[in-house]
C-alpha positions, -999 to 999 in steps of 0.1 A, spaced: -259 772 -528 -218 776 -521 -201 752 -507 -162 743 -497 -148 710 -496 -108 706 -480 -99 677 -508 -69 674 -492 -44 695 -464 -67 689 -441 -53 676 -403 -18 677 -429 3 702 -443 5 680 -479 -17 678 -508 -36 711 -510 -72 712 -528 -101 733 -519 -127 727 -536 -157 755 -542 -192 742 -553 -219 769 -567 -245 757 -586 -229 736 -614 -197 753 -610 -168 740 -596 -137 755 -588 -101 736 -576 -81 757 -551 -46 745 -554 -39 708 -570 -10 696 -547 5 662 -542 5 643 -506 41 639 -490 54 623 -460 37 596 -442 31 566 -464 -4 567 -458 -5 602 -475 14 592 -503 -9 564 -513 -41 591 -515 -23 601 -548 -33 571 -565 -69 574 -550 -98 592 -576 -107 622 -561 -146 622 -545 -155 648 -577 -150 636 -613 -123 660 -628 -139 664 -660 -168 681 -635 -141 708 -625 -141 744 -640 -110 760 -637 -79 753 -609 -67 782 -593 -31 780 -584 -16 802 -551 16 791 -557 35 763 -573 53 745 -547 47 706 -551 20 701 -524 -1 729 -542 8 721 -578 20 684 -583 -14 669 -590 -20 689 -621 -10 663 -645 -28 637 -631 -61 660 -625 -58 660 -666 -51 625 -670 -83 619 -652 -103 642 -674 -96 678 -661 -105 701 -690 -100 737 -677 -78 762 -676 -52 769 -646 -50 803 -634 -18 813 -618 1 841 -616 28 848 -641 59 837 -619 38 811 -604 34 793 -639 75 792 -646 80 778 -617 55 750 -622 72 744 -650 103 735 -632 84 716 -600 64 695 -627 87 684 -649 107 673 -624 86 655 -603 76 636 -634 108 629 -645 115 615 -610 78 596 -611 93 580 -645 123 571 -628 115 556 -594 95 534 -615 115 523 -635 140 514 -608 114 497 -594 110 476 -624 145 468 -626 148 458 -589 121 439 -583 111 460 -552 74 464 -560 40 450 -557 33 463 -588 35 443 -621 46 467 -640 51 498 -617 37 527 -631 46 566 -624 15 588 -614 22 604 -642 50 610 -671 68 643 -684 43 640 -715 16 648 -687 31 675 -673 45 691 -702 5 693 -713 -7 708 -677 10 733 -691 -4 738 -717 -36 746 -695 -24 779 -674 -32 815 -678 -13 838 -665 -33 859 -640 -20 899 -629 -16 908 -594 -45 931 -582 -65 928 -615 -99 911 -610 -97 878 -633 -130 865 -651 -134 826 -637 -165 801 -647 -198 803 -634 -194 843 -636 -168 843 -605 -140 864 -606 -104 861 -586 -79 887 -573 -43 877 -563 -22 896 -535 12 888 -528 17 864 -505 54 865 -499 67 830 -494 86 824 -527 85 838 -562 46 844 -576 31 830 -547 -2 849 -538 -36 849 -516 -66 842 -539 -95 864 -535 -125 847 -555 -158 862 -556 -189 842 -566 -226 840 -562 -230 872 -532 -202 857 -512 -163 863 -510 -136 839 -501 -96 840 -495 -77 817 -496 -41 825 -478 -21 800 -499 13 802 -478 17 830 -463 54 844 -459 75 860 -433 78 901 -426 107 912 -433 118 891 -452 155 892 -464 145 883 -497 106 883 -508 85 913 -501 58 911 -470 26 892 -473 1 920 -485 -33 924 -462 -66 914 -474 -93 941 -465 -122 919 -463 -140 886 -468 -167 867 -461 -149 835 -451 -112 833 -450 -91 794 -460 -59 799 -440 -25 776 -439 -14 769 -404 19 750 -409 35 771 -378 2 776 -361 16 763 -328 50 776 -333 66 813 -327 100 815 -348 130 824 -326 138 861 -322 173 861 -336 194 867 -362 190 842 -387 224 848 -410 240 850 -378 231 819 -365 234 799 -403 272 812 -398 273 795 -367 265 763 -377 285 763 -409 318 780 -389 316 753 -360 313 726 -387 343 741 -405 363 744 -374 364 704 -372 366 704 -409 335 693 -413 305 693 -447 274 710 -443 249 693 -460 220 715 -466 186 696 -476 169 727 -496 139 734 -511 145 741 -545 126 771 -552 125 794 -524 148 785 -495 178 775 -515 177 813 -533 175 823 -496 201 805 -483 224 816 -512 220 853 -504 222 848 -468 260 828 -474 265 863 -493 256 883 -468 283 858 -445 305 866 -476 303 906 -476 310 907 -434 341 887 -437 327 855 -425 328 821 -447 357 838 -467 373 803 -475 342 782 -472 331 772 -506 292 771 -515 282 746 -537 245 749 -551 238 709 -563 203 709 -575 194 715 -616 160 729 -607 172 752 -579 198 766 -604 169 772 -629 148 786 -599 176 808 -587 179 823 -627 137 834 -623 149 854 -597 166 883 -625 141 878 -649 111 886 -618 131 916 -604 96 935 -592 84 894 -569 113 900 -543 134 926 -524 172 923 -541 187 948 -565 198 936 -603 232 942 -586 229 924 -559 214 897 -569 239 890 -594 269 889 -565 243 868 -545 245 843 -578 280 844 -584 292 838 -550 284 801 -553 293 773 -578 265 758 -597 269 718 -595 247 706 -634 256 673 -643 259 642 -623 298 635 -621 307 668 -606 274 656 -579 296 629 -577 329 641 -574 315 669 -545 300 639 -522 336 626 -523 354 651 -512 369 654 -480 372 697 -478 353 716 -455 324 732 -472 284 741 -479 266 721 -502 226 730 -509 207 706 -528 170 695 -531 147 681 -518 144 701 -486 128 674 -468 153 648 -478 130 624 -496 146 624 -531 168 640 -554 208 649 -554 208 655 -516 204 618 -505 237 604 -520 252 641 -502 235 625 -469 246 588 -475 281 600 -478 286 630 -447 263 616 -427 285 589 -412 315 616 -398 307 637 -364 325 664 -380 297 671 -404 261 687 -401 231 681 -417 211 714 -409 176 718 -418 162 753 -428 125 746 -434 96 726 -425 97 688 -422 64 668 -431 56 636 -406 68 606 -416 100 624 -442 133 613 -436 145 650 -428 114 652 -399 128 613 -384 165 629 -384 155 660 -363 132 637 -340 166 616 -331 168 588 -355 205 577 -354 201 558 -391 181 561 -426 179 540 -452 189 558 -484 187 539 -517 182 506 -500 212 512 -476 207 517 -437 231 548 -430 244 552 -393 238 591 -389 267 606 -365 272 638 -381 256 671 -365 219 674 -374 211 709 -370 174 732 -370 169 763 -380 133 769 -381 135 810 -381 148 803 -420 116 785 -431 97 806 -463 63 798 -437 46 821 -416 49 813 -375 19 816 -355 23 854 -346 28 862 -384 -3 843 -394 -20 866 -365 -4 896 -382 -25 884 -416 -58 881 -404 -58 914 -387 -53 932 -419 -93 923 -424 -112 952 -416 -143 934 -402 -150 899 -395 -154 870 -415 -190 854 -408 -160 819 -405 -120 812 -406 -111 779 -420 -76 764 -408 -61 741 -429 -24 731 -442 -11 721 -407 -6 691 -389 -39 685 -359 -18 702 -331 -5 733 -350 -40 741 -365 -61 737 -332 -36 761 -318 -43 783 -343 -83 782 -341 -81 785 -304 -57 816 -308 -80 832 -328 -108 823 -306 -88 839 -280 -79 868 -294 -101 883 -325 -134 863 -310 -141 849 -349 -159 816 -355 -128 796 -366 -129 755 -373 -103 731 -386 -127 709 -414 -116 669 -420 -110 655 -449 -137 655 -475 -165 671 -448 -185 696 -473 -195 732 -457 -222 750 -469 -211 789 -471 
């Protein structure tokens, strides 16, 4: 008997694991961390309802933190197989895992020296020891090359656009076939290469993060230039929360783009984020995962200065010059961009523009929905500055692209499974694909087990 089990990203778009039951087999889909409400960040901490040690293998689709940042802990808890990931997907794990655990490490120890837990001591979910040995664990995995798995299943990645090494994962056990979407990107892309169709399957795991949302038709390099020029005009920061790997190598070739039609000319870009600089240096070693040239790439790269250590961070936040400044985390929960907040958040002359999607309950998702202060490092901060949207620049598919996907199958599958959105945006999507392909389509809860 097969069955699937939504371990987490279920009636959320955090903390994706599918799990796949056959027999004594059992194989992870994704091994992400929960973000946002606190809530969801407090299922980290929970065991998961299968013993780890009982877990095969983990297939990774890509290696953002909501599908990766579990991994050390999964280990920690017994988890003895082997990841399976593509290539590009495993070096940038290395960067999202480290660094989550060396902020883990940190935020505890902060809380230690504060006071401000419940905790006696506070401990990190996990430490850079832990992640270093998830490491250890992964294979890498080819595109389009079936890929032996336990329990004499077999998996097939297709590019899934999105950001670098992210794929769909086409496993094949018992008589039955399943894909799993991961994320799937935008067409026509600027930057990564189009999601690539899946001919057929017998049930089908799809994200639905824009399921209820249709991207504006419109030039999005125009309209970034917009914002950054009306900012400038009243010599004003823009203050760009970025997702390290993915958007912010986006972002830095659309401000080339600005660059090369003589827009921006005197408008420094400042790139503030370690891991996004290590991210943006993946892009020339995996020329054949995204669209650029060797050459253009490298003018994307040089046209903006790379911020490393923690003074010049410093020294940027304080100065008063019009200019761009991309930094992690793209939802404004941690990292470099908070003190950028704290500090151009106070002025109307600045914006805060967002360029991707923010999770209930993150500081970047309060900000868009009005909230006229955050607390930042213990610090309530009156936001008067700008805060800007541009959703058309987000790495995630909108409703009609996820539509575009699922009619590359050929035939039907016998069930769609919509997952990775919040409650509104996925019944949107199963009621669109009601609507218009007529497939059996259900959005599962949280630990419900479906027999296949």
């Amino acid at each position: 008997m097969l069955s699937l089990t939504c371990l987490g990203a279920a009636g959320t778009v955090t903390g994706s694991k599918h799990l796949l039951t056959h027999g004594d087999t059992r194989i992870l889909v994704d091994c992400g961390l929960f973000q946002g409400l606190k809530n969801l960040r407090e299922l980290n901490w929970q065991r998961l309802p299968v013993e780890p040690r009982d877990i095969d293998a983990v297939v990774l689709t890509h290696a953002h933190l909501d599908h990766c940042g579990y991994l050390p802990r999964l280990l920690l808890d017994g988890f003895a197989g082997r990841v399976h990931a593509t290539a590009a997907t495993r070096d940038v794990a290395e960067l999202i895992l480290l660094d989550s655990a060396w902020l883990q490490e940190k935020d505890a120890e902060l809380a230690n020296r504060t006071g401000a837990t419940k905790h006696h001591p506070a401990l990190p979910l996990y430490r850079v020891t832990d992640a270093e040995r998830a490491l250890t664990r992964f294979d890498r995995v080819p595109l389009h090359q079936a890929t032996a798995l336990p329990g004499a299943a077999s998996l097939l990645f297709r590019r899934a656009g999105h950001i670098l090494g992210a794929a769909s994962a086409q496993i094949d056990i018992g008589d039955k076939r399943i894909v799993f979407s991961g994320d799937i990107g935008r067409y026509g892309d600027r930057v990564m290469h189009d999601p690539e169709a899946v001919p057929e399957a017998d049930y089908v795991v799809i994200e639905s993060t824009y399921g209820n949302r249709r991207h504006a038709a419109i030039d999005p390099v125009d309209a970034l230039g917009q914002v950054i020029e009306r900012t400038v005009q009243r010599a004003g920061t823009v203050v760009i929360p970025a997702f390290a790997v993915g958007r912010a190598q986006t972002l830095i070739h659309d401000l080339w783009l600005l660059r090369k039609a003589g827009r921006l000319r005197n408008v420094p870009v400042y790139l503030d984020s370690p891991m996004a600089t290590s991210a943006t240096a993946l892009l020339h070693k995996y020329e054949d995962e995204h669209r650029l040239t060797a050459s253009d790439c490298e003018e994307a790269c040089a046209a903006v200065t790379y911020v490393r250590d923690v003074e010049e961070s410093m020294a940027l936040s304080a100065s008063p010059y019009p200019k761009v400044i991309l930094s992690a985390s793209g939802m404004a929960t941690g990292g470099r961009v908070l003190h950028h907040i704290a500090a151009f958040a106070r002025d109307h002359r600045n914006t805060l523009l967002f360029a991707g999607f923010q999770a209930a309950g993150t500081r970047g998702r309060k900000l868009l929905e009005g909230a006229r202060e955050t607390r930042i490092h213990g610090h309530w901060i009156p936001v008067n500055a700008e805060v800007a949207e541009l959703p058309m620049l987000s790495a995630h598919a909108d409703s009609d692209e996820l539509m575009r996907w699922l009619s590359g199958f050929r035939r039907a599958p016998r069930r769609v499974f919509i997952v990775h959105g919040e409650p509104a945006a996925s019944e949107a999507l199963r009621e669109r694909i009601d609507r218009e392909l007529g497939w059996d389509a259900t959005v599962p809860l949280a630990n419900q087990r479906h027999v296949l």
